[in-house]
C-alpha positions in Angstrom: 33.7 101.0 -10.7 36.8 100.4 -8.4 38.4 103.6 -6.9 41.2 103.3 -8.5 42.6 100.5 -11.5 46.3 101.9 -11.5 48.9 99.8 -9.9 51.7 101.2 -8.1 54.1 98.3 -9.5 53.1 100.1 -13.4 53.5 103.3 -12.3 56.7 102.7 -10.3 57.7 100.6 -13.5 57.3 104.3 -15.8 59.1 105.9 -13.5 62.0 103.6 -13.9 61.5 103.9 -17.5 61.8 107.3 -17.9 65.2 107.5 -15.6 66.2 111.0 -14.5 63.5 112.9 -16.9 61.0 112.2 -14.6 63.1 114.8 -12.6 62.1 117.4 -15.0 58.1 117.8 -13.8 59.9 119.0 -10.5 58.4 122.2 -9.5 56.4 122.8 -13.0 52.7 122.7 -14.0 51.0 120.3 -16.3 47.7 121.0 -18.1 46.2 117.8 -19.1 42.7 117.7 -20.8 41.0 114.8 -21.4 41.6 114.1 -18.0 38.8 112.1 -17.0 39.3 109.7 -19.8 40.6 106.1 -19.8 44.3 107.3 -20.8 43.8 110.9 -18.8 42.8 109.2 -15.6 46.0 107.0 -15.7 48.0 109.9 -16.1 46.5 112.0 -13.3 47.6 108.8 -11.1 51.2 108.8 -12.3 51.3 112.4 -11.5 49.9 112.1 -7.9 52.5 108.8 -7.5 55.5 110.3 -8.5 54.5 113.8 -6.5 54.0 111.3 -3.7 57.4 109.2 -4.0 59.6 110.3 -6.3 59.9 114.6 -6.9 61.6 116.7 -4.7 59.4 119.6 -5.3 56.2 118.1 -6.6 54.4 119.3 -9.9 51.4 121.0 -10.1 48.3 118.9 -11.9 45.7 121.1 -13.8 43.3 118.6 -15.4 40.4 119.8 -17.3 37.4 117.7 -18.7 34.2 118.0 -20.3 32.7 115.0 -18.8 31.0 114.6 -22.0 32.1 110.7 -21.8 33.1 110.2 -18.5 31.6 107.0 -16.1 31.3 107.4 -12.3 34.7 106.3 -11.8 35.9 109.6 -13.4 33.6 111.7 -11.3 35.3 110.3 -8.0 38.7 111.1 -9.6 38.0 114.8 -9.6 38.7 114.7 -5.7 42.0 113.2 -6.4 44.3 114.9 -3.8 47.1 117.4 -5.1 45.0 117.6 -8.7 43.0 121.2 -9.4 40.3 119.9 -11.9 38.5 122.0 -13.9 35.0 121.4 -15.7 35.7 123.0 -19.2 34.9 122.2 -22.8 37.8 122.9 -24.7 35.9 123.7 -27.4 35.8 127.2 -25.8 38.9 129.2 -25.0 41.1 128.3 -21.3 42.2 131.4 -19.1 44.5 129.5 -16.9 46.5 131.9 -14.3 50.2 131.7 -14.2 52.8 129.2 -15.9 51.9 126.6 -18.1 55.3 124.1 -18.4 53.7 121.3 -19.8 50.3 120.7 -21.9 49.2 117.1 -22.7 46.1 117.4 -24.4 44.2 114.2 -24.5 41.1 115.2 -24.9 39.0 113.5 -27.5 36.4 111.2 -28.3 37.6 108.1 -29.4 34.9 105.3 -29.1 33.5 104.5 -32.5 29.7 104.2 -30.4 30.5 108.4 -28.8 32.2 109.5 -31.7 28.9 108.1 -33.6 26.8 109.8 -31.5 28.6 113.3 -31.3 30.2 113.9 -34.4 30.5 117.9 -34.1 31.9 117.2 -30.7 34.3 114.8 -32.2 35.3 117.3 -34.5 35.6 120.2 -32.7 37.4 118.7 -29.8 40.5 117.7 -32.3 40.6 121.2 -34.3 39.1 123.8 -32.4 40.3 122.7 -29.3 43.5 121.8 -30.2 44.1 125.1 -31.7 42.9 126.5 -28.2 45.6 124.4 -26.4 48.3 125.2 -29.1 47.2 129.3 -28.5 47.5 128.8 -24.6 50.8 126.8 -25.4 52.4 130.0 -27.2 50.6 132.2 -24.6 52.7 130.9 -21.8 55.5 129.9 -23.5 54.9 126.4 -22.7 58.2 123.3 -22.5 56.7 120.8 -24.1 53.4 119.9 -25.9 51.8 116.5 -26.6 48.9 116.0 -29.4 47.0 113.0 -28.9 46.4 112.0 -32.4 45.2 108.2 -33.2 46.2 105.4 -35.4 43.0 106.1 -37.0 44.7 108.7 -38.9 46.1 106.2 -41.3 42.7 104.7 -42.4 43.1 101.2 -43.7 46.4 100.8 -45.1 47.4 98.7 -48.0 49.7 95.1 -47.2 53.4 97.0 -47.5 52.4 99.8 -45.4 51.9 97.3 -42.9 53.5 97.4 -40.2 52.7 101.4 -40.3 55.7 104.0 -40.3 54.9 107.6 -39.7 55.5 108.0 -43.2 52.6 106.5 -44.3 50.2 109.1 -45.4 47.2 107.3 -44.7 44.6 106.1 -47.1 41.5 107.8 -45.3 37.7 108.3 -46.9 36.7 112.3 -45.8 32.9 111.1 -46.0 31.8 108.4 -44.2 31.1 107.2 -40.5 34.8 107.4 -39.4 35.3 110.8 -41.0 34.7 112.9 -38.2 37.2 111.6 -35.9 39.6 110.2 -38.2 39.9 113.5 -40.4 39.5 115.4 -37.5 43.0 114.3 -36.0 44.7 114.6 -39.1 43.8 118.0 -38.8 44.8 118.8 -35.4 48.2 117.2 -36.6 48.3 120.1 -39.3 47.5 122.5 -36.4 50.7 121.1 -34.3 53.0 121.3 -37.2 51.7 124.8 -38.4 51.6 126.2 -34.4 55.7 124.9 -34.7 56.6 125.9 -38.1 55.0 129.3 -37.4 55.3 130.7 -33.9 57.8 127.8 -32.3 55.3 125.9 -30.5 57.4 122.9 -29.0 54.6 120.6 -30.4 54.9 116.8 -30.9 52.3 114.5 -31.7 51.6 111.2 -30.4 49.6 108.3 -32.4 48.3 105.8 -29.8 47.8 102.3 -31.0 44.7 100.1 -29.0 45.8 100.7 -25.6 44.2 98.8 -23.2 44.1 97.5 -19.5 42.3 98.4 -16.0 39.7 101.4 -16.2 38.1 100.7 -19.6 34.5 101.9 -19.2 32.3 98.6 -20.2 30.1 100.9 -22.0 33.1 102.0 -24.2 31.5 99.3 -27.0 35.5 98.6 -28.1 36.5 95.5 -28.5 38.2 94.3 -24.8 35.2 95.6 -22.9 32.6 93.9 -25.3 34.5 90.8 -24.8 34.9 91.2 -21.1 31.6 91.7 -20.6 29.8 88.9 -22.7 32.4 86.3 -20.8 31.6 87.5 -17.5 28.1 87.2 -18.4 28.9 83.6 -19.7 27.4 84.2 -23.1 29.6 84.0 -26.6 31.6 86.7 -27.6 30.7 88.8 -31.0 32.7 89.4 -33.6 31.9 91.4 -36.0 32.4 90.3 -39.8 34.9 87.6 -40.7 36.8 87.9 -37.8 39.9 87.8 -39.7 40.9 91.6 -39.0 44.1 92.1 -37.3 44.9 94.4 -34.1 48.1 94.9 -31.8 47.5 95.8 -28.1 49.6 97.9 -26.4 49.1 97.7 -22.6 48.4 100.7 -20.4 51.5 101.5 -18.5 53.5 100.8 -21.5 51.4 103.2 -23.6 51.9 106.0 -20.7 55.5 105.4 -21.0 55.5 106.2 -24.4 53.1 109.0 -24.4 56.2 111.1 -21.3 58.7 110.0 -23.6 57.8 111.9 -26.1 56.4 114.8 -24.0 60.3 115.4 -22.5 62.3 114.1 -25.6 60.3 114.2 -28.5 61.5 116.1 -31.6 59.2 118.9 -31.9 57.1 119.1 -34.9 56.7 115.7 -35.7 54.8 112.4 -35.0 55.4 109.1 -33.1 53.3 105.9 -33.4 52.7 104.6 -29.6 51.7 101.1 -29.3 52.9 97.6 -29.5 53.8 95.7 -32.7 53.7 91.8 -31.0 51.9 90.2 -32.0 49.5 91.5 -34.6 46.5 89.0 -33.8 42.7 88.8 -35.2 39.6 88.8 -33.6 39.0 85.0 -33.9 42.8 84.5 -32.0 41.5 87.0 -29.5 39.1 85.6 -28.2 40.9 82.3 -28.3 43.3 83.8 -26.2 41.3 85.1 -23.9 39.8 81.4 -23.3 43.9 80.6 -22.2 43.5 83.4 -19.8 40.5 82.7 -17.6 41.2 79.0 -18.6 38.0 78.5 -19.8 36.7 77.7 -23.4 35.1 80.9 -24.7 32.6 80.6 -27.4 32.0 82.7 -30.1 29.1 84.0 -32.2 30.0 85.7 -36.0 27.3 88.4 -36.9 27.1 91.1 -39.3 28.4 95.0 -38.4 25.7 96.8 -36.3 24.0 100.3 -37.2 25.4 101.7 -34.0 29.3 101.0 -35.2 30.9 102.6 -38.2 31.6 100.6 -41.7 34.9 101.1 -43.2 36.7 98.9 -40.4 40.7 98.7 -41.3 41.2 95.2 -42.1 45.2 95.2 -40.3 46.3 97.7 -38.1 49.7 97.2 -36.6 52.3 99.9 -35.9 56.1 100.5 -36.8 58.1 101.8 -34.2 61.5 102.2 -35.5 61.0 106.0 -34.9 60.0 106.1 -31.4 62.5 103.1 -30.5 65.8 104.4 -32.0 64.9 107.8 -30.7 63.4 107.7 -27.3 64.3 103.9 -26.5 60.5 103.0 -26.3 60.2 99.8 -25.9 56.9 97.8 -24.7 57.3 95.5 -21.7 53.5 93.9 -20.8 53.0 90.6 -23.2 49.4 90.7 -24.1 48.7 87.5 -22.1 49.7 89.5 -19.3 47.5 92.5 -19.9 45.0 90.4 -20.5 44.8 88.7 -17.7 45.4 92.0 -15.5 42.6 93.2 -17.3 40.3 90.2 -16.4 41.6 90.2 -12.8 39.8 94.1 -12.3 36.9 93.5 -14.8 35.9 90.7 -12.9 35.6 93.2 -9.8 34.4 96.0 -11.5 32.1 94.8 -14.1 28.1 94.6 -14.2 27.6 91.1 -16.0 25.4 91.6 -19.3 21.7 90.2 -18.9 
């Protein structure tokens, strides 16, 4: 994989979003797990960026990882310059020496192919770990703490909870394929809330909604890889099932905007969907669209679910985000065109072609 996927246009375009809270990482020290991942990875470079061009008194970066899931292009990224990475499952308690200000824990397993293939690791990384980083959290007395949750939480909705508020409850099977990540977040929600309501944990919760963009492993099996892939490779795309299932996109640096936002303004305690609700477009549009982006027809082959990903697919999935734009002023920039074809333009350097 490239060395690095990030733009310094995005990440200079987060910086302008957040305004003078950027200001507040001056000097402090952020634990971020996960950080190896697709989303951890691009946060580690917005760290190292704004140490570089925009803080006074830079931060200090603690990222810790598993590597459970990580590609070769997260291995080079634990020599990133001004980060101190650790190689630590979370599953087992973190000594870290001296202040923690901020705690972003991103860890997680969130490919329906891993969390398939390590389910107790999918669990215990959302609940055991999260109570580990919510224990370190009232430890050192930490600012501000972030949950990665999912929009998975909310199972497959019915019609009028769609788009999805944070009120939503979530209509969720507890046995089944998706269980163990899906219940697994909820959980770590109830963790956050309970860490708060109990021992005043500045906690919030973040509910990411398909991000995408630059640095998406092609063995991720989600949908933009697959589809990158199988183009590249000039064979039809697959879509599972009808085809008629429904997804927003939320680009990368949009996503990252939203995910700081929340981490410095964020009303502890409770939840914010992060994503992008335009437009809410199925997999037989997708691919369409993707056609308009490399300007080429791409052709498409229907076939049933495979063993290897998990039944119970939400039929619509499309977020509300009234909360987090009233509050925060979140509001996503990147059209999906746009992503897409920022996406193509690194796949198509970065990508082995399928044989």
């Amino acid at each position: 994989m490239t060395k690095n996927p990030v733009s310094k246009t995005e990440l200079q375009a987060i910086v302008q979003a957040l305004g003078k809270d950027v200001h507040r990482f001056a000097g402090k020290t952020v634990l971020l797990t996960g950080g190896c991942g697709f989303l951890g990875r691009y946060i580690q470079a917005f760290f190292v960026f704004i140490n570089r061009q925009t803080l006074a008194h830079p931060c200090r970066l603690i990222s810790v990882d598993n590597l459970i899931t990580a590609g070769p292009a997260a291995i080079r990224t634990l020599k990133a310059r001004g980060v101190t990475t650790l190689q630590h499952d979370i599953i087992q308690p973190l000594k870290i020496e001296g202040r923690v200000d901020y705690i972003i824990h991103a860890a997680g397993i969130a490919s329906p192919y891993y969390y398939r293939k390590y389910p107790l690791e999918t669990l215990q990384v959302a609940t055991s770990g999260t109570r580990h980083m919510l224990q370190l959290a009232l430890e050192k007395r930490t600012e501000s703490f972030v949950f990665f949750s999912s929009s998975e939480i909310y199972g497959d909705p019915d019609e009028k909870h769609v788009p999805t508020p944070e009120s939503y409850r979530g209509n969720v099977a507890c046995l089944g394929p998706r269980a163990c990540y899906d219940e697994s977040k909820r959980l770590g929600e109830t963790l956050c809330y309970v860490f708060h309501q109990t021992h005043g944990v500045k906690a919030k919760i973040v509910r990411p909604f398909n991000v995408y963009g630059p640095g998406m492993q092609q063995a991720d099996y989600r949908v933009l890889p697959n589809f990158a892939g199988r183009i590249l490779a000039g064979k039809p795309v697959s879509i599972y099932g009808t085809g008629e299932q429904t997804r927003t996109f939320c680009y990368i640096s949009d996503a990252v905007t939203g995910f700081l936002k929340v981490l410095l303004r964020g009303i502890q305690g409770e939840a914010y969907n992060v994503g992008n609700s335009n437009p809410e477009i199925s997999m037989l549009e997708l691919a369409r669209l993707f056609g308009q982006v490399i300007r080429k027809k791409v052709h498409i082959n229907r076939i049933e679910y495979p063993d290897a990903y998990p039944a119970d697919e939400p039929m619509r999935r499309c977020p509300d985000l009234t909360k987090i734009r009233m509050q925060l002023a979140y509001e996503p920039v990147v059209p999906l065109k746009e992503g897409l074809r920022r996406f193509m333009k690194w796949a198509e350097k970065t990508y082995h072609p399928e044989s």
